[in-house]
ZAFIMI-374578 format. One line per 8 residues: number of its first residue (from 1); their letters; for each residue x, y, z of N, C-alpha, C. Coordinates in Angstrom, 3 decimals, padded with zeros to 6 digits. Each point is the difference from the previous one (the first is absolute). Layout:
REM ZAFIMI-374578
NUM) a) X:Y:Z:X:Y:Z:X:Y:Z  ...
END
This chain:
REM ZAFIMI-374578
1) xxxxxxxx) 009.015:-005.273:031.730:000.643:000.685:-001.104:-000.255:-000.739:-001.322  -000.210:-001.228:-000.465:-000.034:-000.963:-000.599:-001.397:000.407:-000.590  -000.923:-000.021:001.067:-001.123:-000.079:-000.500:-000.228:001.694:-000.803  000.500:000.519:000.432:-000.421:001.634:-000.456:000.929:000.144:-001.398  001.054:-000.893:000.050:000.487:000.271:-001.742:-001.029:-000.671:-001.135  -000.232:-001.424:000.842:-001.165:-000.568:-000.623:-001.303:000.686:-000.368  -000.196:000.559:000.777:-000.867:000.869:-000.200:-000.073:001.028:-001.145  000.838:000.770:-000.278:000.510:000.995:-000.646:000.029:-000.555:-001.286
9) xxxxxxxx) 000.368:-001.617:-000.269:000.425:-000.163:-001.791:-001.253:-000.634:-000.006  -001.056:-000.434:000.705:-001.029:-000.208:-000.313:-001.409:001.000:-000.089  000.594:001.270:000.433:-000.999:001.552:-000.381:-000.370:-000.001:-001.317  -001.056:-000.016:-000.182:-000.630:000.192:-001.616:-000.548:001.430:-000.306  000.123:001.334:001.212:-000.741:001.019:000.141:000.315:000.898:-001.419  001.314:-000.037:-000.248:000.450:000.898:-000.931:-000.148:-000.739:-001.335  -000.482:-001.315:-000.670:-000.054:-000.188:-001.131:-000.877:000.647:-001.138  -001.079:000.430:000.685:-001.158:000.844:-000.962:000.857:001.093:-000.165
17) xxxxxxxx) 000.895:000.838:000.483:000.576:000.772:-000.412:001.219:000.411:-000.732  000.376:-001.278:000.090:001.289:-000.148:-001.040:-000.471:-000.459:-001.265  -001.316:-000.871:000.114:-000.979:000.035:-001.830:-000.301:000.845:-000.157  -000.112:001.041:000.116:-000.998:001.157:-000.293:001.360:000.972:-000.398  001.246:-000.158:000.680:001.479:000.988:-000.585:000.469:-000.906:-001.248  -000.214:-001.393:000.194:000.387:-000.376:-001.327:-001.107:000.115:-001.471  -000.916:000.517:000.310:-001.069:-000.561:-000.870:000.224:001.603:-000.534  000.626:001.004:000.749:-000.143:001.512:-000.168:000.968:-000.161:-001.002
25) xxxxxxxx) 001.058:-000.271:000.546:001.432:000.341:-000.711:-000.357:-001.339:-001.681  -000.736:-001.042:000.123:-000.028:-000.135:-001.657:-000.835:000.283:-000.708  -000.918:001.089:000.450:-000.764:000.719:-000.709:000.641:001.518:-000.643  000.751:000.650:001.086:000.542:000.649:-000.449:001.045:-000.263:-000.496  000.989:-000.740:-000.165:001.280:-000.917:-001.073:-000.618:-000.025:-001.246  -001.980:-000.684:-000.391:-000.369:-000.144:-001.268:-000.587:001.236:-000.370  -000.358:000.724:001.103:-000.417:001.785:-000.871:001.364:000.902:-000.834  001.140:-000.281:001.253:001.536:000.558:-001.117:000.184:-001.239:-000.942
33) xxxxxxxx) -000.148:-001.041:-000.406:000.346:-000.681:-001.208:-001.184:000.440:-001.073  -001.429:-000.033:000.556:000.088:000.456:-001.614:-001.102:001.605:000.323  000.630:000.888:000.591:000.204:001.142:-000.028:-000.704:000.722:-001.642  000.597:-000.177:-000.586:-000.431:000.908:-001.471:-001.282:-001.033:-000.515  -000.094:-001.425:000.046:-001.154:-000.681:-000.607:-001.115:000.579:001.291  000.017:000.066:000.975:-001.225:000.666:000.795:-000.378:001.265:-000.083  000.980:001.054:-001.102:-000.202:001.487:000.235:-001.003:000.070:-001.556  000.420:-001.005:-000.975:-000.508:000.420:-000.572:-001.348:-000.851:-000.561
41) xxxxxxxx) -000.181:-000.941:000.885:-001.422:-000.638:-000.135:-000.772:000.807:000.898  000.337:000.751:000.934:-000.600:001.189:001.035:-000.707:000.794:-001.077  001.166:000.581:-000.777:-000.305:000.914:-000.811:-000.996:000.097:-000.700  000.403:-001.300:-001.250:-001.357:-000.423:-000.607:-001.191:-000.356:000.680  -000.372:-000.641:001.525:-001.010:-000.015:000.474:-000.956:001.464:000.095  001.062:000.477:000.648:-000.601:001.536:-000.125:-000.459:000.536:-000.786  000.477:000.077:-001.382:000.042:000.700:-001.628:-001.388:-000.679:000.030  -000.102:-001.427:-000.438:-001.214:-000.880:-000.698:-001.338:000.538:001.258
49) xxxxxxxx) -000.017:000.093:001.850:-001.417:000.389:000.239:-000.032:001.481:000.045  000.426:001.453:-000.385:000.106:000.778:-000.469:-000.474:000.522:-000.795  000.379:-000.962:-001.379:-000.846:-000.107:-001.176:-001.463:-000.261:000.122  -000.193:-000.856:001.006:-001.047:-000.950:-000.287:-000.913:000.686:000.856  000.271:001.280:000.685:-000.430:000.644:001.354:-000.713:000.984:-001.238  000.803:000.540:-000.903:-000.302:001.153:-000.996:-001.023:-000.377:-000.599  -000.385:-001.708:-000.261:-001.166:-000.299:-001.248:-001.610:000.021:001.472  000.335:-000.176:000.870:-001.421:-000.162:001.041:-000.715:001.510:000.118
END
């Protein structure tokens, strides 16, 4: 019994997957913080090759 709890707090199987839920959740935490500075550098990206689509 000893050995099988031992066992258990020494499992490393699930760590790639708890980086990959944390790495999710502060990417999406910094997309809602700056929310309006990404909509509208989108924007202008768009506007400026658009333009620049019209002069080729």
């Amino acid at each position: 019994m000893k050995k099988g709890l031992k066992d258990l707090f020494l499992e490393e199987d699930g760590i790639g997957t708890v980086e990959m839920i944390l790495i999710l959740v502060v990417l999406i935490a910094l997309v809602t913080i700056f929310k309006s500075q990404l909509t509208t550098l989108v924007g202008e990206l768009f506007t400026s090759l658009s333009e620049n689509a019209k002069g080729i």
